[in-house]
C-alpha positions, 0 to 999 in steps of 0.5 A: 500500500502506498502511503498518502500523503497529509494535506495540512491547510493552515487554520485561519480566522473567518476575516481572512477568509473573508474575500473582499466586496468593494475595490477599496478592499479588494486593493487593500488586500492587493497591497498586503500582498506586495501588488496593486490591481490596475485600473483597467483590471478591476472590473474584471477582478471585482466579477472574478471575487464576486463569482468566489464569493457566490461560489463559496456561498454555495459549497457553503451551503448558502445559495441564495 
């Protein structure tokens, strides 16, 4: 038998799991990491976060 290995995921408070709603967050969030989202991007980011967001909603149990 071959041995599998452990996935260990970190355990994280529900605000940084939190993704953000608005293009303030969503930059806030960009420059903790180092990086800004230009501006011709953001709608694009601000559809892609608001398709996560529904998409954990849904594995979460709560589509609405």
């Amino acid at each position: 038998m071959v041995d599998q290995p452990q996935l260990s995921l970190p355990i994280l408070p529900p605000e940084a799991l939190a993704l953000p709603t608005t293009e303030v967050e969503a930059q806030a969030a960009a420059q903790r990491d180092g990086w800004q989202i230009p501006p011709a991007c953001v709608p694009g980011v601000m559809g892609n976060l608001a398709l996560l967001a529904r998409h954990a909603a849904i594995f979460a149990g709560n589509a609405a």
